[in-house]
C-alpha positions as YAML, in Angstrom:
chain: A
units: angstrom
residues:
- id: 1
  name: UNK
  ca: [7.22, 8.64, -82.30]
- id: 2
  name: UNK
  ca: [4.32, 7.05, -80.72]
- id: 3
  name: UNK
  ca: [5.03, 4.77, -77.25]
- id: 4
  name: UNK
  ca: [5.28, 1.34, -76.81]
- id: 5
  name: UNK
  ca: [2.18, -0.72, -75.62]
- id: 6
  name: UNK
  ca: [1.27, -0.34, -71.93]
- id: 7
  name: UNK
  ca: [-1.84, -1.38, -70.00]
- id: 8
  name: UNK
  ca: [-3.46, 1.87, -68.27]
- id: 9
  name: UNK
  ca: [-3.94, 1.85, -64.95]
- id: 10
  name: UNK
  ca: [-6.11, 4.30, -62.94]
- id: 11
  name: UNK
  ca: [-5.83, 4.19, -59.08]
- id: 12
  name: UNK
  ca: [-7.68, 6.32, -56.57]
- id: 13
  name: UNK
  ca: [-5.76, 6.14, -53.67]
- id: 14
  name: UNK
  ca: [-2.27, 5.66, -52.51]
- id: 15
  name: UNK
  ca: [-2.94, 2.19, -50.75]
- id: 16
  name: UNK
  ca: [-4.13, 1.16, -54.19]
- id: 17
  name: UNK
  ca: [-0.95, 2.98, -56.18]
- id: 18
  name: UNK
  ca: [2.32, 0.73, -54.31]
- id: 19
  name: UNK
  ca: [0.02, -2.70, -53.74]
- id: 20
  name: UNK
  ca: [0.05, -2.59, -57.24]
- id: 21
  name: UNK
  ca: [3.36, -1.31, -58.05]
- id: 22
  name: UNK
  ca: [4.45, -3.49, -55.35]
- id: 23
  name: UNK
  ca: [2.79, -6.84, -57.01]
- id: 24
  name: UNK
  ca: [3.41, -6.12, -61.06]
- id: 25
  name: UNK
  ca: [6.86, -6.15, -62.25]
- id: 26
  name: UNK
  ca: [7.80, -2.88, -64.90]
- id: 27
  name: UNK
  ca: [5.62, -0.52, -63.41]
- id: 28
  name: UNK
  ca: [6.04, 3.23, -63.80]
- id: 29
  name: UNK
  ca: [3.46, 5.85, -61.51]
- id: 30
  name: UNK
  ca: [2.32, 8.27, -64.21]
- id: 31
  name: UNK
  ca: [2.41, 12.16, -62.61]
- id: 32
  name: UNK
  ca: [2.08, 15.14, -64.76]
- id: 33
  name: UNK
  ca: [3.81, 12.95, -67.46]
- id: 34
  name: UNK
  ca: [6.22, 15.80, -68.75]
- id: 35
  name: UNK
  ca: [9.10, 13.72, -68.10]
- id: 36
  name: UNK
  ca: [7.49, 10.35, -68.72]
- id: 37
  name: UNK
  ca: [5.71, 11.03, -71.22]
- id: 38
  name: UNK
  ca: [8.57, 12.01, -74.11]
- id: 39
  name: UNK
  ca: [10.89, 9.13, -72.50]
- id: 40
  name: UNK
  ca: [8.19, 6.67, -73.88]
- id: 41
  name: UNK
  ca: [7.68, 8.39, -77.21]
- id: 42
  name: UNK
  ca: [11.46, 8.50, -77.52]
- id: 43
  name: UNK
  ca: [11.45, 4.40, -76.29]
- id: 44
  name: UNK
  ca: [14.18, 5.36, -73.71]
- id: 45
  name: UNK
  ca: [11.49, 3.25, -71.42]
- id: 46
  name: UNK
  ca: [9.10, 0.58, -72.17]
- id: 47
  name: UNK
  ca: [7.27, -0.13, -69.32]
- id: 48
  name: UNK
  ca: [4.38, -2.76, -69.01]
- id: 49
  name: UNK
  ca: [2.08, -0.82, -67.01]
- id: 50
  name: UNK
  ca: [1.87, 2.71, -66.61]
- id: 51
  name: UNK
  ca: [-0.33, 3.57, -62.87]
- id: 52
  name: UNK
  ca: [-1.97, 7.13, -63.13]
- id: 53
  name: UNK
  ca: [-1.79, 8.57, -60.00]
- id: 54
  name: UNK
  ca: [-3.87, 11.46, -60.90]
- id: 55
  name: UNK
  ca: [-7.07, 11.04, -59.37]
- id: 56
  name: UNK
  ca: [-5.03, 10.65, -55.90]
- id: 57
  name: UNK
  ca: [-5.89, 14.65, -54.90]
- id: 58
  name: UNK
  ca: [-4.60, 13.69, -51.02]
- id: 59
  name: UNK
  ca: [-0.86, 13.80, -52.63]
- id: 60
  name: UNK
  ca: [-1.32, 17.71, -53.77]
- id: 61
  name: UNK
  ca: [-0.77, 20.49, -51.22]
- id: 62
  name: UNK
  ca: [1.17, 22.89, -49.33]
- id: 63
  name: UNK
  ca: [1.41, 23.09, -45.67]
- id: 64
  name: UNK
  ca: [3.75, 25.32, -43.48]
- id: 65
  name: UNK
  ca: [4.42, 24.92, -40.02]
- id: 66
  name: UNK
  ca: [7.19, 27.01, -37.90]
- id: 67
  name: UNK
  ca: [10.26, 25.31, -39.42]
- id: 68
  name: UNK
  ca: [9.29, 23.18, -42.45]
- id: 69
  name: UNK
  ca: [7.15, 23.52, -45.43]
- id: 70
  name: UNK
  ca: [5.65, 20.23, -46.79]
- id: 71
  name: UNK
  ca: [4.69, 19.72, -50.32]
- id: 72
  name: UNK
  ca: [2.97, 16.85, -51.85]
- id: 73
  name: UNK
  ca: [3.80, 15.17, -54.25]
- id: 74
  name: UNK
  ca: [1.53, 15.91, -56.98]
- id: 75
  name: UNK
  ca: [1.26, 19.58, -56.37]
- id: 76
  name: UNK
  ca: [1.89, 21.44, -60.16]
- id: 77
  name: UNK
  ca: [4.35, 23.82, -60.28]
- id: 78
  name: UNK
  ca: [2.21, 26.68, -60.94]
- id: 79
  name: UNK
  ca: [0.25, 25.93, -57.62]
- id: 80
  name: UNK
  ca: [4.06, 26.12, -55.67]
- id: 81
  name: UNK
  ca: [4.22, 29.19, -57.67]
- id: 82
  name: UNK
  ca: [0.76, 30.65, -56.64]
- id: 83
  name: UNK
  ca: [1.34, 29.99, -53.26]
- id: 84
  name: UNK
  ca: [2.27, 33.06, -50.93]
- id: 85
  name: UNK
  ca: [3.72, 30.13, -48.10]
- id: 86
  name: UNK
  ca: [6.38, 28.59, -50.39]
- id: 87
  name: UNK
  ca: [7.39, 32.31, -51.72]
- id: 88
  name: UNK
  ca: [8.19, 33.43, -48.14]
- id: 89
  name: UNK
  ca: [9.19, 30.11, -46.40]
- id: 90
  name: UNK
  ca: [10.93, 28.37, -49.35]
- id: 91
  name: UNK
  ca: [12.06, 31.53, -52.00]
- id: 92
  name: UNK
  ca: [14.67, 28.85, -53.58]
- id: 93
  name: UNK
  ca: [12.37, 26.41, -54.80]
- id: 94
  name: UNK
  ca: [9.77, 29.98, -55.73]
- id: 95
  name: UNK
  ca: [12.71, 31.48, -57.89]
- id: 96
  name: UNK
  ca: [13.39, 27.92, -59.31]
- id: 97
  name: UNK
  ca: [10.07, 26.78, -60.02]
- id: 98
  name: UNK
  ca: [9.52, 30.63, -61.96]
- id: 99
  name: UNK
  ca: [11.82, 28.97, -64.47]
- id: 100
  name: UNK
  ca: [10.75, 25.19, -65.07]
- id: 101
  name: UNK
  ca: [9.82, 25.11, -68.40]
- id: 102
  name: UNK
  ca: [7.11, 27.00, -70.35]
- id: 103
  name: UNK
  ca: [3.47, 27.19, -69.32]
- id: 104
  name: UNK
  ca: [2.41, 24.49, -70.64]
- id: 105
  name: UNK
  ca: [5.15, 22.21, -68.26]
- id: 106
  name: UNK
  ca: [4.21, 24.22, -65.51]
- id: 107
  name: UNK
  ca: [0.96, 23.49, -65.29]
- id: 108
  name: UNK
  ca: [1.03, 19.82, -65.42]
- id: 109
  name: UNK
  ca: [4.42, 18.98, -64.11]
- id: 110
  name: UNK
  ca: [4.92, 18.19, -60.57]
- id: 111
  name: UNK
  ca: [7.96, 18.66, -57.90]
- id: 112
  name: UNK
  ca: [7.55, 14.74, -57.19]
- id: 113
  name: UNK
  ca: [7.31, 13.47, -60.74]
- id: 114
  name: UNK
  ca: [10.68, 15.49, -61.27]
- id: 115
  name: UNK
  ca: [12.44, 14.30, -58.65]
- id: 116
  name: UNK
  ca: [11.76, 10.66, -59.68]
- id: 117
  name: UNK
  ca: [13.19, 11.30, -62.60]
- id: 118
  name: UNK
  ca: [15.92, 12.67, -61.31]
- id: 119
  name: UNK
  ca: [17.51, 14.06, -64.80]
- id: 120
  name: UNK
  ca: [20.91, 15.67, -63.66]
- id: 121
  name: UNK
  ca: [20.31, 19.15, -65.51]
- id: 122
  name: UNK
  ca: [16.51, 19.56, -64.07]
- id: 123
  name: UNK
  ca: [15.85, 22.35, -61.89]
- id: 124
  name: UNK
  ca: [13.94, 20.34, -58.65]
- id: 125
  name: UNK
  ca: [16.60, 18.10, -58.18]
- id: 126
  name: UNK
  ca: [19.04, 20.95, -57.87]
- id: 127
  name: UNK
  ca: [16.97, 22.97, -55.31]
- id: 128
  name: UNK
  ca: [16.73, 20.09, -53.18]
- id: 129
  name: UNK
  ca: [20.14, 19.40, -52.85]
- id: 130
  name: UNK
  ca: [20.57, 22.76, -51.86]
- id: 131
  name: UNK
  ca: [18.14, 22.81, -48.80]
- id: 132
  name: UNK
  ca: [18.81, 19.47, -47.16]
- id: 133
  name: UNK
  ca: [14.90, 18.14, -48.46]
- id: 134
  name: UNK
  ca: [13.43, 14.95, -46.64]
- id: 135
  name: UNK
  ca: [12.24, 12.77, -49.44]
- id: 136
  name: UNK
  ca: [9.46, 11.35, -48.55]
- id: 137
  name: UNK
  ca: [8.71, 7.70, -49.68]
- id: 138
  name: UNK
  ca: [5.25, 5.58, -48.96]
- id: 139
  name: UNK
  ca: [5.10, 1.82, -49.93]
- id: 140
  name: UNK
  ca: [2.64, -0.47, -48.82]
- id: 141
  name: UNK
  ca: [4.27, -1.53, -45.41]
- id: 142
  name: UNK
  ca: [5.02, 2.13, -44.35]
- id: 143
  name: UNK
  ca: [6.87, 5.07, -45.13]
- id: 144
  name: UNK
  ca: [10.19, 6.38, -44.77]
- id: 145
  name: UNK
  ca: [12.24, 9.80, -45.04]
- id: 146
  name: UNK
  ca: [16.01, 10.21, -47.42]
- id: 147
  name: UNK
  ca: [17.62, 13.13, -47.83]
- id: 148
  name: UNK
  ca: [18.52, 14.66, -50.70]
- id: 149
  name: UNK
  ca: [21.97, 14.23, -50.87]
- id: 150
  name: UNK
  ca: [21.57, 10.48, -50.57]
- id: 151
  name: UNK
  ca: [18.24, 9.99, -52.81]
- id: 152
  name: UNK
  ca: [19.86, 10.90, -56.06]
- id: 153
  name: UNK
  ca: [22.50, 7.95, -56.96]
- id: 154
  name: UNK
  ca: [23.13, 9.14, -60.89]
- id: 155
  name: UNK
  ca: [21.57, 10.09, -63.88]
- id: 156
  name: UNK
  ca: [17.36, 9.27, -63.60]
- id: 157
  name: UNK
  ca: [18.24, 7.38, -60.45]
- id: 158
  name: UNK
  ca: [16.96, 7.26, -57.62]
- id: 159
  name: UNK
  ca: [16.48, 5.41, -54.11]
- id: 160
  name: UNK
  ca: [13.16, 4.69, -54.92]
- id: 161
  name: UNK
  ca: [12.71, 0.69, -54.09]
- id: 162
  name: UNK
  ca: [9.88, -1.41, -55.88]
- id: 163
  name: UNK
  ca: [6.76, -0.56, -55.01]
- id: 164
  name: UNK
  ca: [7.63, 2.71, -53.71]
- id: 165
  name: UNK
  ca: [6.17, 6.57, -54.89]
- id: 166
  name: UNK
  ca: [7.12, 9.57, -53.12]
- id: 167
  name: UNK
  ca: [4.23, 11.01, -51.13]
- id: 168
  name: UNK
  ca: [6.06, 14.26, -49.99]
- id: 169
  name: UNK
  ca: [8.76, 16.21, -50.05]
- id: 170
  name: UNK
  ca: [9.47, 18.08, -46.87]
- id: 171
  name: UNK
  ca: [11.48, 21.57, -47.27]
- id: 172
  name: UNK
  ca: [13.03, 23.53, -44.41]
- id: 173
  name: UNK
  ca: [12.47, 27.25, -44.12]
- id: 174
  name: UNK
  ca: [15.81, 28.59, -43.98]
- id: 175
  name: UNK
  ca: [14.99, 32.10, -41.81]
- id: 176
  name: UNK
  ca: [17.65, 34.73, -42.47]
- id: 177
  name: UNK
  ca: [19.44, 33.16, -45.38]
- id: 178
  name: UNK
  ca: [19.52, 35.39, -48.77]
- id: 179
  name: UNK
  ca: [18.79, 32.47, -52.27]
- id: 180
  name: UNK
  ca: [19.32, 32.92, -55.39]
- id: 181
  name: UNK
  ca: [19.07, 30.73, -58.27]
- id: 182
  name: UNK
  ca: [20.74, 30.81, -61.43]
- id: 183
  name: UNK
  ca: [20.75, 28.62, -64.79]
- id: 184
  name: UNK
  ca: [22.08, 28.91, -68.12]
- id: 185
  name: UNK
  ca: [19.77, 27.48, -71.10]
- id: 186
  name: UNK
  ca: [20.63, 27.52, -74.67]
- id: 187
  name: UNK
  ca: [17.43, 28.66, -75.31]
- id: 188
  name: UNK
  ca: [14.16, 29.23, -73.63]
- id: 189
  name: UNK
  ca: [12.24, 26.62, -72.12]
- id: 190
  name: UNK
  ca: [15.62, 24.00, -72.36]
- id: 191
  name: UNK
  ca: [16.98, 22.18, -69.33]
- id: 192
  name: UNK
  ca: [20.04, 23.56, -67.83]
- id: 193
  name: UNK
  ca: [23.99, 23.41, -69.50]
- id: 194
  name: UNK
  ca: [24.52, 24.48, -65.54]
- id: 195
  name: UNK
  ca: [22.30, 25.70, -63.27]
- id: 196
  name: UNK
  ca: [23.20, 26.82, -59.20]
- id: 197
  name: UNK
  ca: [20.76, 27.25, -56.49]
- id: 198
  name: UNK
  ca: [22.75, 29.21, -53.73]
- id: 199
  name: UNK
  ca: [21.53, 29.87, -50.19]
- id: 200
  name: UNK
  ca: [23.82, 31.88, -47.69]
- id: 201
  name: UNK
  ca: [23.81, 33.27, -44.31]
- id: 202
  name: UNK
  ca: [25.59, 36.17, -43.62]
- id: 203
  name: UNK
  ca: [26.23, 38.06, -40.68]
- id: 204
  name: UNK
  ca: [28.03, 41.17, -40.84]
- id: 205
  name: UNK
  ca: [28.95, 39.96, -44.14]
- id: 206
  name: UNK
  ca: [30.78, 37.23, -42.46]
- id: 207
  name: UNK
  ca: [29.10, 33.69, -43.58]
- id: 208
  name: UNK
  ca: [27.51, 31.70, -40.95]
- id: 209
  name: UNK
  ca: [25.94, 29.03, -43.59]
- id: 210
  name: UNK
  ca: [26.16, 28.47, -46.90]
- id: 211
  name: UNK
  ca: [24.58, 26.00, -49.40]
- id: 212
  name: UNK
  ca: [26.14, 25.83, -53.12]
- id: 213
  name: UNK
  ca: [24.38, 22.81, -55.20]
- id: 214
  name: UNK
  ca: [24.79, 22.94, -59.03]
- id: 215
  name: UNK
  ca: [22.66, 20.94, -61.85]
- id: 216
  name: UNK
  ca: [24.31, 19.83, -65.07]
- id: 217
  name: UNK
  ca: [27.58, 18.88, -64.27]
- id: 218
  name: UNK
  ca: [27.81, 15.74, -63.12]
- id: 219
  name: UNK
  ca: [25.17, 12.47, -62.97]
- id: 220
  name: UNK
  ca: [23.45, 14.03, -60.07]
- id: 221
  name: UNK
  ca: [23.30, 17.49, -58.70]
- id: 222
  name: UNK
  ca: [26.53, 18.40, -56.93]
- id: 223
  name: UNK
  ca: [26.69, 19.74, -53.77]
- id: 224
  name: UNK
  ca: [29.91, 21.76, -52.95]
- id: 225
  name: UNK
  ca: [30.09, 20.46, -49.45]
- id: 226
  name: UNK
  ca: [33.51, 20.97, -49.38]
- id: 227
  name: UNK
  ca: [33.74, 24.42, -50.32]
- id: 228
  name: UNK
  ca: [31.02, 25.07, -48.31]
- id: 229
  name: UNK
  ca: [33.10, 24.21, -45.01]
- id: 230
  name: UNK
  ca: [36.08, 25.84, -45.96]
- id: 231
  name: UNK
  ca: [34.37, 29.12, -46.70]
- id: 232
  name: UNK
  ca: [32.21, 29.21, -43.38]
- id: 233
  name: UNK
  ca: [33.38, 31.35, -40.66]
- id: 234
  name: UNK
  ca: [34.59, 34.06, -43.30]
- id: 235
  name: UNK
  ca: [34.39, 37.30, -44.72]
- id: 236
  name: UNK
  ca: [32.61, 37.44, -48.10]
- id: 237
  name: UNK
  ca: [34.13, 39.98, -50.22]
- id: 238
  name: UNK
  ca: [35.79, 39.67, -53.88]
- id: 239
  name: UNK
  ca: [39.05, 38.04, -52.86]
- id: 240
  name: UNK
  ca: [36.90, 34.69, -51.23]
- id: 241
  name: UNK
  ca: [34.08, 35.06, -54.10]
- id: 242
  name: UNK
  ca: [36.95, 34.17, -56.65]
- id: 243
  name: UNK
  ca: [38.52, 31.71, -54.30]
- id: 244
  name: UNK
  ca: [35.01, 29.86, -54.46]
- id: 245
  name: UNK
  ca: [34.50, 30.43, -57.86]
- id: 246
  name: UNK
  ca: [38.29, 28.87, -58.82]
- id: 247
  name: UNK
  ca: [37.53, 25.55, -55.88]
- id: 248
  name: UNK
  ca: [33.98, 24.68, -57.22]
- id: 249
  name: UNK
  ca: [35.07, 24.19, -60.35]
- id: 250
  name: UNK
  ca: [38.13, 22.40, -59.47]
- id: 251
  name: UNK
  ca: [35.66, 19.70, -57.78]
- id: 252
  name: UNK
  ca: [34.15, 18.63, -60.94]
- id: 253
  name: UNK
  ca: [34.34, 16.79, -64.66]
- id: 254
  name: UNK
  ca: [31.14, 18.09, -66.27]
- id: 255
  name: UNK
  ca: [30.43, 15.99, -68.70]
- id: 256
  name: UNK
  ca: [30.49, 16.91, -72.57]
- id: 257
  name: UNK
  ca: [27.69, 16.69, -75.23]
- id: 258
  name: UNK
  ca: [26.15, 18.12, -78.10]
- id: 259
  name: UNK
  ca: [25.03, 21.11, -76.25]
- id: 260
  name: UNK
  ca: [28.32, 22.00, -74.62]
- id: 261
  name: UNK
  ca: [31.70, 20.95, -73.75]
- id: 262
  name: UNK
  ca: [33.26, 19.90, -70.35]
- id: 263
  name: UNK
  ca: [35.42, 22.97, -70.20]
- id: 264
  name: UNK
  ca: [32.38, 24.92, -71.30]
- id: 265
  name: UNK
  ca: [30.16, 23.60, -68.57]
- id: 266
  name: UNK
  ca: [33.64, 24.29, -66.17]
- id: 267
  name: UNK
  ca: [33.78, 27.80, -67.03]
- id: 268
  name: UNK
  ca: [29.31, 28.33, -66.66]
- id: 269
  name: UNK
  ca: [30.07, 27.22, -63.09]
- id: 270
  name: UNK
  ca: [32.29, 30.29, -62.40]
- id: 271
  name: UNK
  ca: [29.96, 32.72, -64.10]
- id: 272
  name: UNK
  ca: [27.03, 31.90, -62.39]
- id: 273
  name: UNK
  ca: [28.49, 31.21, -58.80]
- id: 274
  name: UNK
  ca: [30.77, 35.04, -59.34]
- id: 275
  name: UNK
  ca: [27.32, 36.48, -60.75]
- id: 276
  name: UNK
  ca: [25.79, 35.26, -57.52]
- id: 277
  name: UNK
  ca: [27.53, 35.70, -54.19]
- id: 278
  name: UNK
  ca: [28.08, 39.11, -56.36]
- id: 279
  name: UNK
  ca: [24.27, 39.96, -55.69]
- id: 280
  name: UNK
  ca: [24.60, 38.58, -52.32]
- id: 281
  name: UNK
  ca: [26.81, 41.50, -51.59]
- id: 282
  name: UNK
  ca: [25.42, 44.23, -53.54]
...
């Protein structure tokens, strides 16, 4: 299907990006457009202006500091891949990113553009519900920072307010933790029936932290907190890997589609989260 009729609009700098978001009602920021893109083809949107923020290079990079690796916005996937700082600070999002899509996706999609989206089976969104990410949001009277946990509300929404892009996402570098991340396609290249990114702390086999965030099986990426408490403190061997396995998947009601069933989606959970913590320990 071809898209509806938008006006084009090219900006060249940020300050230039949300005064005009801010000022034009049904405006969408145009990023590597592999999400955008089909949802205008497929008229899920119609927007009245589509702002390219392309030529904006100040919104693509990677910088690393001590405790915190900062990515902009418009970095491509393949560059996060590329880069040795994200692969040693931030493995998660390196093992995640190695399975975004095909090539093609990977070179022109972007960790920001994906997680305004925010589609519930999508592989960034997951990852940085895992690691506690700062969100970071620029409008034309300032900036400010959400985690996470609180900037996904449901399916393709967001706490993004009028006028706002994100500028960065800020990832902590979790030293000493082992991740792994795991999803479940129907074929290659598909988003995720269920997908879990998994980062634990272990010492002496005994966890000290643990982080268990799952895509697909709810309106926004599910975060086990609760499991995640009542495991912390003990030993991980096969008796608690099967208690977490049974209690995550007690905590949702995944929904049911074309591609899979609730109880299908139920029982993906425990395969991939007993797959898992079973590397963890081998």
């Amino acid at each position: 299907m071809y898209p509806p009729d938008f006006t084009y609009v090219r900006v060249s700098s940020t300050e230039e990006a949300t005064k005009f978001l801010e000022s034009h009602e049904d405006a969408r920021p145009l990023a590597g457009g592999q999400s955008l893109i089909p949802m205008l083809k497929l008229r899920v949107i119609s927007p009245n202006y589509i702002v390219d923020l392309n030529p904006v290079t100040s919104l693509s990079y990677v910088r690393s500091s001590y405790n915190s690796t900062r990515i902009g916005a418009l970095t491509r996937y393949n560059e996060i891949l590329k880069n040795d700082l994200v692969k040693v600070n931030v493995p998660l999002l390196h093992q995640a990113v190695k399975v975004v899509g095909d090539m093609q996706v990977r070179n022109l999609g972007t960790i920001g553009g994906s997680a305004a989206n925010a589609d519930p089976s999508a592989d960034m969104p997951t990852v940085l519900t895992a690691l506690n990410a700062e969100i970071v949001l620029l409008s034309a009277s300032g900036n400010r920072s959400v985690n996470a946990l609180d900037f996904f509300k449901g399916a393709f929404t967001t706490d993004l307010r009028k006028g706002e892009i994100i500028s960065e996402i800020v990832l902590p570098n979790l030293e000493g933790y082992r991740t792994i991340y795991k999803k479940i396609v129907r074929r290659a290249g598909d988003f995720a029936l269920v997908s879990l990114a998994l980062a634990i702390k272990l010492r002496q086999n005994e966890i000290e932290d643990i982080r268990l965030a799952y895509g697909g099986v709810g309106e926004r990426p599910f975060r086990a907190l609760e499991v995640e408490k009542s495991v912390t403190g003990k030993r991980l061997n096969d008796e608690l890997i099967e208690e977490i396995v049974s209690k995550v998947s007690s905590q949702v009601n995944p929904p049911s589609d074309t591609r899979g069933s609730s109880w299908y989606r139920r029982e993906l959970m425990k395969v991939i989260t007993r797959k898992a913590l079973k590397e963890v320990l081998s």
